[in-house]
C-alpha positions in Angstrom: -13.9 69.3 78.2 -11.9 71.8 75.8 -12.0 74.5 78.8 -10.3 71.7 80.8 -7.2 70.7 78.9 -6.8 74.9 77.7 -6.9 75.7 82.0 -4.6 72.1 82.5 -0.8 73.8 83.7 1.5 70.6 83.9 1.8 70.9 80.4 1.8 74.6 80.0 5.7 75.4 80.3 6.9 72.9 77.6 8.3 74.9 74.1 5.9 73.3 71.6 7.6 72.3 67.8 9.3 69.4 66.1 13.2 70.6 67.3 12.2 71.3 71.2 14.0 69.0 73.2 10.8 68.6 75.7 8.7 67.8 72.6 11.5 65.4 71.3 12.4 63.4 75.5 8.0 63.6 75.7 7.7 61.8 72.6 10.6 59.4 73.5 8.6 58.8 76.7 5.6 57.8 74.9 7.6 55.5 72.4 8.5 53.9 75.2 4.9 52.5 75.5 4.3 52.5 70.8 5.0 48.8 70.8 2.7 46.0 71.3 5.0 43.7 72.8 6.2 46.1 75.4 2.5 46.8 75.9 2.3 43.2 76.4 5.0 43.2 78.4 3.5 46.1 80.8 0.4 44.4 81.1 1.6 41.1 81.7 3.5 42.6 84.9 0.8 44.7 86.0 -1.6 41.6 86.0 1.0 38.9 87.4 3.6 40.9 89.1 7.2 40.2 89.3 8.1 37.6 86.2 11.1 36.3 84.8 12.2 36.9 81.6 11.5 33.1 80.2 7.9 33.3 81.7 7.7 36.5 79.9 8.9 34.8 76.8 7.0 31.3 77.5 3.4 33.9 77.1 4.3 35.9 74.9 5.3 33.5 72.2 8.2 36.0 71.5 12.4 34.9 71.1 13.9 35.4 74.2 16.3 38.4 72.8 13.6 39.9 71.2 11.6 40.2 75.1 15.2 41.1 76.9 15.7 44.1 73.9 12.2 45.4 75.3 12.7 45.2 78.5 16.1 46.6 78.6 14.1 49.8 76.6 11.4 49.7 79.3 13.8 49.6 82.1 16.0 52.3 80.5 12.6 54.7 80.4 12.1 53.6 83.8 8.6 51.5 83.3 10.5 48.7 85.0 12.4 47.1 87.6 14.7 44.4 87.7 15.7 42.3 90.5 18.5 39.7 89.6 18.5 36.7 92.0 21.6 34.4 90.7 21.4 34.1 87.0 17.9 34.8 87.4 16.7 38.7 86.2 12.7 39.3 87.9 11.3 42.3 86.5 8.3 44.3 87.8 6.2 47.7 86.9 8.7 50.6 88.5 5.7 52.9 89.3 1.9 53.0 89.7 1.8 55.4 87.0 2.6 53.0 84.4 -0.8 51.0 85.3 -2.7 54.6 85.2 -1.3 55.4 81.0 -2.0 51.8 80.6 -5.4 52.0 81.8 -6.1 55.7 80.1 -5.1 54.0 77.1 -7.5 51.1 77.2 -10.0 53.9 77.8 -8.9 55.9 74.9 -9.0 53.3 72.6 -12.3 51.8 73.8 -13.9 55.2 73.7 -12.2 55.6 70.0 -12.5 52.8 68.6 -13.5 53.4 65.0 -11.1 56.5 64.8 -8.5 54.0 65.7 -8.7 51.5 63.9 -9.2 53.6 60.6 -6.3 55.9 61.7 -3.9 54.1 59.2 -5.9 54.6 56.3 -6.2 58.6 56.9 -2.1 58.8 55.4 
């Protein structure tokens, strides 16, 4: 498995360290996704499909500025689409890619599960 990720190119051309502006717009990427209700948000839309922001809020249980913040962030990173029909916004997962990190993490975290959930108390 090491051999594979030390052979793996896509990443190979990115300046590694804390001020390298790849390092900095990859972690933003990934922020993009740290959040459980954007998580929630992701999932619900790659379950359902297209939803509108007050079904979004309705299952999620969340205030309805709170779910528009995270989706404006999630459309921003480009996770999401919105279609606006009247005073109506519809949002929907932008690309099939999203689905895949989604799923990689589930498989992550099931295969993980002990290092995760103790990762808090190792700081």
């Amino acid at each position: 498995m090491q051999e594979n990720l030390i052979k793996s190119e896509p990443l190979s051309g990115i300046e590694v360290g804390r001020e390298s502006e790849e390092m900095c717009l990859l972690a933003r990427l990934f922020n993009g996704f740290a959040n459980s209700t954007r998580l929630s948000i992701l999932l619900l839309l790659v379950q359902r499909g297209e939803m509108k922001v007050g079904d979004l809020v309705d299952e999620l249980g969340a205030p309805q500025p709170r779910v528009s913040d995270h989706l404006r962030c999630l459309a921003w990173c480009g996770y999401v689409l919105v279609r606006r029909e009247g005073r109506n916004a519809y949002y929907s997962v932008a690309d099939d890619r999203v689905m895949q990190m989604l799923k990689l993490g589930e498989e992550l975290r099931q295969d993980n599960l002990e290092h995760v959930e103790a990762c808090d108390d190792i700081e």
